[in-house]
Each structure stands twice: as structure tokens, then as C-alpha cells.
DRENLUMRO-381040 format. One record per residue (C-alpha): x, y, z. Coordinates in nm, 4 decimals. Layout:
N
(rec (X, Y, Z)),
...
***
This chain:
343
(rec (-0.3783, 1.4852, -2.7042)),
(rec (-0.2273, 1.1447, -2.8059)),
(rec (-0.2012, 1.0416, -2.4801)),
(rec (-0.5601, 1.1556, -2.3779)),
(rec (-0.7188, 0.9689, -2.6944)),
(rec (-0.5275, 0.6754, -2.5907)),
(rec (-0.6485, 0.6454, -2.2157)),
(rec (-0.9712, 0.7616, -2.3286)),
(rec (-1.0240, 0.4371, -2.5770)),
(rec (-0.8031, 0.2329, -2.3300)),
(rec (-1.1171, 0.2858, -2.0704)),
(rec (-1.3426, 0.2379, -2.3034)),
(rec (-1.2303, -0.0657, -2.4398)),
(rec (-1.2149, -0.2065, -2.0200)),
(rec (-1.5763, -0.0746, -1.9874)),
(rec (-1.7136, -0.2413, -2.2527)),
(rec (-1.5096, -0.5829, -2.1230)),
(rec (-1.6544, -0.5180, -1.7886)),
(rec (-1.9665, -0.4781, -1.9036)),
(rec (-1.9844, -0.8077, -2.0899)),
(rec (-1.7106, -1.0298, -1.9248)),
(rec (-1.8464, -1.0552, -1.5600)),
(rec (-2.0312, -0.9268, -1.3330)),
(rec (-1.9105, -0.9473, -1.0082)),
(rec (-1.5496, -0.9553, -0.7925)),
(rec (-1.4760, -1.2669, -0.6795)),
(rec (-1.2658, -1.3628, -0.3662)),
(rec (-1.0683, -1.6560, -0.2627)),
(rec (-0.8696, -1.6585, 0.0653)),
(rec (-0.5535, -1.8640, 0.0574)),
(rec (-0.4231, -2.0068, 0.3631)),
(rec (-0.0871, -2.0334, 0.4997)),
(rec (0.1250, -2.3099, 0.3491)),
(rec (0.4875, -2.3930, 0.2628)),
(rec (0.5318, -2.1265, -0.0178)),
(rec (0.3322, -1.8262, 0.1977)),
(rec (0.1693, -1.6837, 0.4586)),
(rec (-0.2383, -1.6174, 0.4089)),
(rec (-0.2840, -1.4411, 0.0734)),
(rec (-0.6862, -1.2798, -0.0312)),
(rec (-0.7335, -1.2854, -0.3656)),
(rec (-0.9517, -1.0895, -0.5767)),
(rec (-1.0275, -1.1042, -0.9512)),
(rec (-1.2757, -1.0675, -1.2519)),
(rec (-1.5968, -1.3335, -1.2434)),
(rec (-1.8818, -1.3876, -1.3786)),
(rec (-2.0616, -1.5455, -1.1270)),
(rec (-2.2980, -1.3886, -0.8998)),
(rec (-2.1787, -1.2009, -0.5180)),
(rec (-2.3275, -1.2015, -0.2167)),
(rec (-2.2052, -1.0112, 0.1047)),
(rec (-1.9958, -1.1908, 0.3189)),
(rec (-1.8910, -1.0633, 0.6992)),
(rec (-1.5155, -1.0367, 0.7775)),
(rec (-1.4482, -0.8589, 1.0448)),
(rec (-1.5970, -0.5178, 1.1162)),
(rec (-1.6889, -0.5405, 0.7273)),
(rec (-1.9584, -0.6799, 0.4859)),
(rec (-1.7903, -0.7426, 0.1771)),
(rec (-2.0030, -0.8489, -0.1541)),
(rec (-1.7916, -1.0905, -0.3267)),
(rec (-1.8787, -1.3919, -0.5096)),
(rec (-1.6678, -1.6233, -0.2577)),
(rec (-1.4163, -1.8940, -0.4382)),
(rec (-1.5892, -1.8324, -0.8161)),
(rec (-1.4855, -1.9478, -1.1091)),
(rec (-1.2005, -1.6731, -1.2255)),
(rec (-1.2107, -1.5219, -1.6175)),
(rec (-0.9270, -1.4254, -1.7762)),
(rec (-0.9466, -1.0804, -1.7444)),
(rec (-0.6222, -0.8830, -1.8816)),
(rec (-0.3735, -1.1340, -1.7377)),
(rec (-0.1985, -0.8769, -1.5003)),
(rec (-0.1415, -0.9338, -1.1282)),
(rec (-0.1233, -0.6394, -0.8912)),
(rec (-0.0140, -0.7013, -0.5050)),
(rec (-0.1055, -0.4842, -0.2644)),
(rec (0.1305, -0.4780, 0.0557)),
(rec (-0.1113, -0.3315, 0.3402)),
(rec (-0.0284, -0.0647, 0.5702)),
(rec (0.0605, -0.1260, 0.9202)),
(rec (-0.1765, -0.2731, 1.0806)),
(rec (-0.4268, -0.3206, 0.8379)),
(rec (-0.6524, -0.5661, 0.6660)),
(rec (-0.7392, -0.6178, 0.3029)),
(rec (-1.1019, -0.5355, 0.3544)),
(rec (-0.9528, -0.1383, 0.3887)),
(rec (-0.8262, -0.1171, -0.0033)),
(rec (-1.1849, -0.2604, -0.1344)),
(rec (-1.2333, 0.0623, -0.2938)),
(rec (-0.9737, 0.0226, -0.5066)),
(rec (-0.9752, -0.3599, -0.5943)),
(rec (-1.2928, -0.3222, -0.7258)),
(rec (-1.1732, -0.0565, -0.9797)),
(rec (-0.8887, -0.2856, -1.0363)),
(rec (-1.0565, -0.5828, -1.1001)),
(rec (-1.2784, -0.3650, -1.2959)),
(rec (-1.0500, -0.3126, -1.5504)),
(rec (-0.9596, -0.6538, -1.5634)),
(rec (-0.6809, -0.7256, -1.3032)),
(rec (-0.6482, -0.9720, -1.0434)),
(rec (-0.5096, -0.8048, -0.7104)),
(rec (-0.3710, -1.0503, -0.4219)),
(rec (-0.2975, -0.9111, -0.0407)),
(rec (-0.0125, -1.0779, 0.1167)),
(rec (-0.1223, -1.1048, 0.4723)),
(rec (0.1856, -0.9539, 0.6594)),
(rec (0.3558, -1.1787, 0.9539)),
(rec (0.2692, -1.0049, 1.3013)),
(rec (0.2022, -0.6843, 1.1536)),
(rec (-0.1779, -0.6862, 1.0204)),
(rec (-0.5027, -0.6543, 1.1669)),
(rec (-0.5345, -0.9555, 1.3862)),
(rec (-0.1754, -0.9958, 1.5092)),
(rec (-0.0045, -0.6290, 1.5532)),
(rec (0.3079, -0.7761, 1.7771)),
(rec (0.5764, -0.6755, 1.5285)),
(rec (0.5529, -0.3601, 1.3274)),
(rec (0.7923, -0.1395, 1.2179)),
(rec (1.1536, -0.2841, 1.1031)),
(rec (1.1260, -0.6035, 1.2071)),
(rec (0.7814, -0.6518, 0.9728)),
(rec (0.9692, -0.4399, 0.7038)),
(rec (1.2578, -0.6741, 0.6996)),
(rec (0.9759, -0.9735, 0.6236)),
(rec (0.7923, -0.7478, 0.3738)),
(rec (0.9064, -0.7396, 0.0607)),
(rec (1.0075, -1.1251, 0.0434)),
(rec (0.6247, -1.1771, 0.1647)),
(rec (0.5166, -0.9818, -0.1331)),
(rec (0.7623, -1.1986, -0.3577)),
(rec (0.6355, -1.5494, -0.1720)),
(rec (0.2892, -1.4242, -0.2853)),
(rec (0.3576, -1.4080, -0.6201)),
(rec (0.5292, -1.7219, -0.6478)),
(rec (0.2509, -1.8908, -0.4050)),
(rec (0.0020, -1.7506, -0.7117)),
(rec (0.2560, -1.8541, -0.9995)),
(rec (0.2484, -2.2070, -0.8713)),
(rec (-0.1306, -2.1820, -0.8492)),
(rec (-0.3713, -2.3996, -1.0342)),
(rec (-0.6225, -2.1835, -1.0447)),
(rec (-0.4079, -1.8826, -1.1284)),
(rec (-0.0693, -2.0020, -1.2707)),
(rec (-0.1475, -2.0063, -1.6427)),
(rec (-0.4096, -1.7555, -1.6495)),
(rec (-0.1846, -1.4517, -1.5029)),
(rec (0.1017, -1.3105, -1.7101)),
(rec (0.4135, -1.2942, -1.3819)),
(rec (0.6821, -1.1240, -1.6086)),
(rec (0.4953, -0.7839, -1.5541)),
(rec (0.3679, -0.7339, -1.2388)),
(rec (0.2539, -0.4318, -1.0857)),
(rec (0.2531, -0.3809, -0.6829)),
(rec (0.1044, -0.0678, -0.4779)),
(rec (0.1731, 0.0033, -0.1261)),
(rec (0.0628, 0.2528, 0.1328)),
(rec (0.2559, 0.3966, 0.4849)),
(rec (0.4418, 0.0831, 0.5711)),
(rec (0.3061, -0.0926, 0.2429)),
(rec (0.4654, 0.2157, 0.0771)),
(rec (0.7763, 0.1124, 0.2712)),
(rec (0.7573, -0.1908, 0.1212)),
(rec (0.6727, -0.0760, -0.2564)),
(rec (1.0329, 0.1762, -0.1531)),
(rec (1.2199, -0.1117, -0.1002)),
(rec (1.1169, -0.3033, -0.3997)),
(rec (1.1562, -0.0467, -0.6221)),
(rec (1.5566, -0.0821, -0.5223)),
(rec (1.5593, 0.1377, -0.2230)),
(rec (1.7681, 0.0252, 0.0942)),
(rec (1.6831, 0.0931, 0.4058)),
(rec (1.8665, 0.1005, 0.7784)),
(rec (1.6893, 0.0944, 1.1215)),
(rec (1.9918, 0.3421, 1.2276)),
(rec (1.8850, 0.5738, 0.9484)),
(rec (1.5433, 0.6208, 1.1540)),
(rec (1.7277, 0.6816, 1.4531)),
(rec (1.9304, 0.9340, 1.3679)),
(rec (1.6274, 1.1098, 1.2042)),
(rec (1.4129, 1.0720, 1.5203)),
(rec (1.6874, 1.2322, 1.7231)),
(rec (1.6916, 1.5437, 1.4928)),
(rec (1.3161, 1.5579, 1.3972)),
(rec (1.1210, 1.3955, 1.6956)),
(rec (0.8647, 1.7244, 1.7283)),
(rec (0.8291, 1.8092, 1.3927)),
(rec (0.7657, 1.3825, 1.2784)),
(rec (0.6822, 1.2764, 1.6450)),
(rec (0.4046, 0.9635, 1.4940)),
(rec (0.6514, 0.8187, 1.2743)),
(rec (0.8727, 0.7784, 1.5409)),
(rec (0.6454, 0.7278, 1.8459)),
(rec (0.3973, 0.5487, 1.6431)),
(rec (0.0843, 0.5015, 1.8506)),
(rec (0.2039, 0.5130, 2.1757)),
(rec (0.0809, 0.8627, 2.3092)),
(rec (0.1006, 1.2311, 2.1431)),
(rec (0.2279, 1.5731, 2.2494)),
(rec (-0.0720, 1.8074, 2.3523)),
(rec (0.1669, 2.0960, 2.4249)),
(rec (0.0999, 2.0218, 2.7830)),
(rec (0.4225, 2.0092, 3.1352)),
(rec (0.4194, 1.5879, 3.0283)),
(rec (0.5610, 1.6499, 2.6398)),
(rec (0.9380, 1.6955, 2.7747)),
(rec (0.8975, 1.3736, 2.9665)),
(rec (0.7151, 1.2230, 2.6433)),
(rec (0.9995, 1.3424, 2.4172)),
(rec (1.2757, 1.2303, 2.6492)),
(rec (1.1386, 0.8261, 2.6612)),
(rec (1.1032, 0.8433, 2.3017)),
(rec (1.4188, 0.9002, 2.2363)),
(rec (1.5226, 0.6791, 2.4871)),
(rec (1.3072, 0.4031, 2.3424)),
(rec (1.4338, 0.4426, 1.9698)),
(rec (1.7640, 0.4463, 2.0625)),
(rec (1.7468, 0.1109, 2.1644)),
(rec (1.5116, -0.0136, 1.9228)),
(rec (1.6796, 0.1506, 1.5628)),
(rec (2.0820, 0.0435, 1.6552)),
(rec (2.1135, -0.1916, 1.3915)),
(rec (2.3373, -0.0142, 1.1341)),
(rec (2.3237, -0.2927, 0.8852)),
(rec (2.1297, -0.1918, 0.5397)),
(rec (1.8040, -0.4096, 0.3989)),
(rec (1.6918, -0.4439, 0.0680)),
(rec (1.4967, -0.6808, -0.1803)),
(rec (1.3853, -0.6362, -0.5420)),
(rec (1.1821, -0.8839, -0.7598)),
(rec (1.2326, -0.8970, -1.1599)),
(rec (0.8870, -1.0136, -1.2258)),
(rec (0.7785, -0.6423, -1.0545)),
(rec (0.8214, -0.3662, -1.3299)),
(rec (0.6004, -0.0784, -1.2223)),
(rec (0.5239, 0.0853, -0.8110)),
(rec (0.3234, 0.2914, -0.6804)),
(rec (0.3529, 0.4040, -0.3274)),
(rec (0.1016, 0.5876, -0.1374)),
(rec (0.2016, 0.8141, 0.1891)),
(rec (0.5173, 0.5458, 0.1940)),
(rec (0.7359, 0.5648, 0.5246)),
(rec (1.0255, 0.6730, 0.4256)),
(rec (1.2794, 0.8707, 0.6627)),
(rec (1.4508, 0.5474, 0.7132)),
(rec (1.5834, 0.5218, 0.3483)),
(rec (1.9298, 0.6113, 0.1902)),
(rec (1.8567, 0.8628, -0.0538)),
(rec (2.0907, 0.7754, -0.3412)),
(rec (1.9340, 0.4215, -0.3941)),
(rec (1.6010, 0.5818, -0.4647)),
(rec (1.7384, 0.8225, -0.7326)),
(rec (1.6851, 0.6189, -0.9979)),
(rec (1.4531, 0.3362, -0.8981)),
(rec (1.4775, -0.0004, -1.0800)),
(rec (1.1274, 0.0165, -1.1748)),
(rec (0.8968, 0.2894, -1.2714)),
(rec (0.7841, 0.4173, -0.9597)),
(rec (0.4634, 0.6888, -0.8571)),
(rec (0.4012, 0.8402, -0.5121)),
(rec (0.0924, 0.9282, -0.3991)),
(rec (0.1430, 1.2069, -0.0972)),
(rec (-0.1366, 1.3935, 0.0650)),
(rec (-0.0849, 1.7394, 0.2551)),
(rec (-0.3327, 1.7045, 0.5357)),
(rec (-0.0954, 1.3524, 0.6262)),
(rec (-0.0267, 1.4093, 1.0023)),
(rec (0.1127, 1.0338, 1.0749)),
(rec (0.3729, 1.0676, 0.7892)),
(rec (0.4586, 1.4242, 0.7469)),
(rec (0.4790, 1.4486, 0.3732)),
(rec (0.8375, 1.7047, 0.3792)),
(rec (0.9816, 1.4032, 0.5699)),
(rec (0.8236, 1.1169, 0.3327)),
(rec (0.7094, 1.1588, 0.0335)),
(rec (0.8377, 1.4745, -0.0659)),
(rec (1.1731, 1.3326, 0.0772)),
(rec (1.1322, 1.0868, -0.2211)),
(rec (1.0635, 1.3113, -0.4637)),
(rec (1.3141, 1.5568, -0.3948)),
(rec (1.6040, 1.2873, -0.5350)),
(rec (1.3936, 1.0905, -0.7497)),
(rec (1.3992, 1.2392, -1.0738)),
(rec (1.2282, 0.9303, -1.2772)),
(rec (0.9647, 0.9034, -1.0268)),
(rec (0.6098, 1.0466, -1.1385)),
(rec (0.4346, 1.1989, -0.8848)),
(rec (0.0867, 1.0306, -0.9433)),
(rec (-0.1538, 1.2248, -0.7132)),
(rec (-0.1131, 1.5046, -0.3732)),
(rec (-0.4033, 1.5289, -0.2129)),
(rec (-0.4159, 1.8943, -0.1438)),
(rec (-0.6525, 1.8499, 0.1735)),
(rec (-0.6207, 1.4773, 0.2008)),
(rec (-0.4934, 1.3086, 0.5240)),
(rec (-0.2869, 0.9279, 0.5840)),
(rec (-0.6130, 0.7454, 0.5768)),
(rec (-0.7822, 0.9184, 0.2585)),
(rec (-0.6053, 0.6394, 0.0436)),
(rec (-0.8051, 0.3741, 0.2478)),
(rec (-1.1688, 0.2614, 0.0806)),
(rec (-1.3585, 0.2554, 0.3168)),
(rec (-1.2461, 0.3062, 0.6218)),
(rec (-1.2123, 0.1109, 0.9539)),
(rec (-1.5071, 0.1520, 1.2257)),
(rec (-1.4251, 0.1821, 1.5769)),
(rec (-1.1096, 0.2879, 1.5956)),
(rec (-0.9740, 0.4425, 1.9359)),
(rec (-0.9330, 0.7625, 1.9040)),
(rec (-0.5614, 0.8625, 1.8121)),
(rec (-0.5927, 0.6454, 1.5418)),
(rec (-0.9106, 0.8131, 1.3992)),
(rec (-0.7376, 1.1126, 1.4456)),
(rec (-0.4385, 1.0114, 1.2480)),
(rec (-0.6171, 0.8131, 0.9965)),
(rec (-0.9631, 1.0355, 0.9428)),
(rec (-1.0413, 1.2627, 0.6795)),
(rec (-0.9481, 1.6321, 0.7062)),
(rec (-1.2269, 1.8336, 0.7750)),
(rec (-1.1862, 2.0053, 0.4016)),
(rec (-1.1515, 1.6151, 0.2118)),
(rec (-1.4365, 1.4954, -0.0080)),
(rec (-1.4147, 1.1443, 0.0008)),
(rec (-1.6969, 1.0883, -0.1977)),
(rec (-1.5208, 1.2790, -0.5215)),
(rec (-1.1197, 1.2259, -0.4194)),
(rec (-1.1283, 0.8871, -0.3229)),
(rec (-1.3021, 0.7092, -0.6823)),
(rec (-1.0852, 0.9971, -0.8809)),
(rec (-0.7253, 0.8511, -0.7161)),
(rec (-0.8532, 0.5253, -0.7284)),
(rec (-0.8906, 0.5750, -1.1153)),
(rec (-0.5724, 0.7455, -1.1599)),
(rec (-0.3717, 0.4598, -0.9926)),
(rec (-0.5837, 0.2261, -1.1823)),
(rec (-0.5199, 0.4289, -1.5098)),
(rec (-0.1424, 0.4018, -1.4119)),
(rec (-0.0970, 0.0127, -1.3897)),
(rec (-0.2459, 0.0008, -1.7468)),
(rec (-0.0440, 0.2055, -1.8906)),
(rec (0.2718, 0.0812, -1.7243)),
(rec (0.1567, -0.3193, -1.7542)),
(rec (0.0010, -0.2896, -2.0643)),
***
């Protein structure tokens, strides 16, 4: 009941700030420069929005505004592979709601306008991008003495769950995903194909298998083991995170609190494989939300038009998902999370 009262008067207390404090999300997009790679930036303001086009999306933002205070906490989001920022709007507004300012690290060859490098190459870069963002918004002007960097909070979904995996101490080895391709291909075939084709259950799945295989064996041979952690980050949460790849031991007690977010319906990241992988060993870890008939893509708000049509089949909702009354609910509970762990 304690706790209840407590996040009941903690959301009351944002509601009333939000009501008073500002009255729109504002947005400034940081360009490449010596400290980082492109970093979007959203926060509380009071000034007024107006919708801007980027990309396939209109986004209503009040563009470079004045930024208040708000509650002095920075959350990063590392996006998923290969997304945008304009996918996680959904939740940055609830965010910046209750009074944080959220950055996305644009991620080197690996997001939505260059795709050349995913998978453990971009996770190598990762988490130090995430880190280069912070310090790119610690050495800010406009942001430097206004944000509180000892307690950071950073969420992270499919490879930006990777990435949140990582940072909460895990280690990781490109060798660890080979070996569990060669024993799991059928049963995990997307996270170790990755968009290239499907099995159908047709005569051409043997041959599909068999150049898999062939492929990762090439690509995961690197034995060594990678992994980053940044002081100034002190809680996680990780959403449908990628993680067959990791050593198991290094994520049994994480060096930061640390949430998962899994979803049943996920047929991109098989949750036994993933998430449940995580949980299994991680005794600390709180599992934050399972989205009983959620799929990979019910974490994204809103989701990407015009997608071809393995990825909308990888990334759209389950036929049984209400967005409308899952998505705001998670969104809260993540929300509700970072306040209680930053706070």
C-alpha cells in the first residue's frame, strides 16, 4: 500500500508540474561533431509546437525551444536496429511528461538512413555511442547545468536492448551467436538470418538453412569478448533485448538495476532465447512488463509506414494486441520505473 500511495502522489505531483510548467515537447537535433555522432533531443518547454515532417513522420514539437528545468534527469534511448527516433515518440512524450529530457544517439551505419552495418559490428560501437551522448550533452550549454549526469537512466529495445545488456555489465562474443545459431537456427531462424529471407516450410528451407549457417560461420568467428559500462548510468531497462550472444554469468547480477520488457507474440527475438534467457540467471533483474499477446514491434509508438513486408510481419501487432490500451499502459510503467529508480 506504501508503495501504491507513493507512485500514486509521485504522478500526481508530475501532473500537476506538467500541467503548469510547459506545454509542449520540444526538440533539438544535434549534429555530428568531435564528441558524437547526431544526437535528437527531446525535453520539457513551454513554448508552443508545431508539426514538423521527418521522414515518413509528422512530429509536433516545438523545434530548438527554450528548455525548463524539468526534474533534471536524462534518459538515452539506444534505438533498435534499424530504426529512427521518430519510432519511440510514444514514449518520449510520457517521458518528457513527467519531466525528463530523453536524447537518441543516432547509431553509426546501423539506423534508418544508413543500415550498412548492423549486428556486431554496430554493437561493438553502441554502448560507447550511448556514453559519447551523454558526455556530448554534459558538455552542452544548453543542457550541461540544467541535467543532473550522476544518475542517468537509459532504455533500449532488440539491438538497443543489446546495448542496455551490455551496459548493464553484460559481455558479449560474436562466437557466442555462432554457436547458438548452429544449435537453434529453426527454432530462432530471424535472429540469426536477420532479414534476409524466411522458411515457409517449402523444398528451398534445407538450402535456406544450409547458407545460413554457412554465412554465420564466417561472420560470428571472432571469439574475443566485448563489453562497456558507464558510472553515470544507474538504472536499465531493456525491451525484447537481443540476447543469445551474451555470457550468462555476467548478467547475474547486473551492475545496475536492470528491467526487461519481453512480449510472447515476439517472432524476431524468440522470447525463451532472449529475454527469458535473461531472466532465467538474473535474479536482481525486475521483470517490468510481458506482453502476453504483444509482438517485437508493440514497444514501438507509432509505428513505421511502408515497410516491405517481412518486416511488417516481424514488427506488426499480433492479431490479439490492443495497441491503443497496451502501448500508453507500458509506456507508463517504464516511465513509472525511471522515477522511482532516478528519483
Amino acid at each position: 500500500m506504501l508503495i501504491s500511495l507513493r507512485t500514486t502522489f509521485t504522478w500526481l505531483l508530475v501532473s500537476l508540474w506538467c500541467g503548469s510548467a510547459y506545454a509542449s515537447v520540444g526538440m533539438t537535433e544535434l549534429p555530428a561533431n568531435v564528441i558524437s555522432g547526431p544526437v535528437t533531443v527531446f525535453y520539457p518547454t513551454s513554448a508552443s509546437s508545431k508539426v514538423v515532417q521527418r521522414g515518413d513522420f509528422q512530429v509536433d514539437v516545438a523545434l530548438d525551444a527554450d528548455p525548463l528545468p524539468g526534474n533534471r534527469k536524462l534518459i538515452v534511448i539506444s534505438h533498435g536496429s534499424p530504426a529512427s527516433p521518430w519510432v519511440y515518440l510514444d514514449l518520449v512524450r510520457v517521458l518528457v511528461g513527467a519531466g525528463f529530457t530523453v536524447a537518441l544517439p543516432e547509431h553509426f551505419a546501423d539506423n534508418y538512413k544508413d543500415d550498412s552495418e548492423p549486428g556486431p559490428p554496430s554493437w561493438r560501437r553502441r554502448p560507447f555511442e550511448v556514453t559519447k551522448a551523454i558526455d556530448r550533452l554534459q558538455h552542452s550549454s544548453r543542457f550541461g547545468s540544467t541535467l543532473d549526469f550522476s544518475r542517468v537512466g537509459m532504455f533500449g529495445m532488440s539491438a538497443g536492448g543489446h546495448t542496455a545488456l551490455t551496459l548493464a555489465g553484460g559481455r558479449w562474443s560474436p562466437s557466442r551467436l555462432r554457436d547458438h545459431c548452429q544449435k537453434n537456427l529453426e527454432n530462432d531462424f530471424h535472429a540469426c538470418a536477420g532479414l534476409t529471407t524466411e522458411l515457409t516450410g517449402g523444398v528451398l528451407d534445407g538450402i535456406k538453412k544450409f547458407i545460413v549457417r554457412t554465412v554465420d560461420n564466417r561472420k560470428f568467428n571472432d571469439t574475443a569478448w566485448y563489453e562497456h559500462t558507464d558510472s553515470r548510468i544507474v538504472a536499465i531497462v531493456a525491451g525484447v533485448p537481443f540476447a543469445a550472444d551474451f555470457d550468462p554469468e555476467s548478467l547475474r547480477a547486473p551492475k545496475v538495476a536492470l528491467a526487461i520488457v519481453s512480449a510472447r507474440g515476439d517472432q524476431w527475438l524468440k522470447p525463451q532465447f532472449h529475454s527469458d534467457a535473461v531472466l532465467a540467471v538474473c535474479q536482481p533483474c525486475e521483470h517490468l512488463a510481458d506482453l502476453s499477446t504483444g509482438g517485437h514491434g508493440s514497444l514501438l509508438g507509432p509505428l513505421p509506414p511502408h515497410l516491405p513486408s517481412l518486416v511488417a510481419k516481424l514488427i506488426g501487432d499480433p492479431e490479439a494486441f490492443n495497441r491503443k490500451i497496451e502501448v500508453p499502459k507500458l509506456n507508463k510503467t517504464i516511465t513509472d520505473y525511471f522515477l522511482k529508480k532516478l528519483n
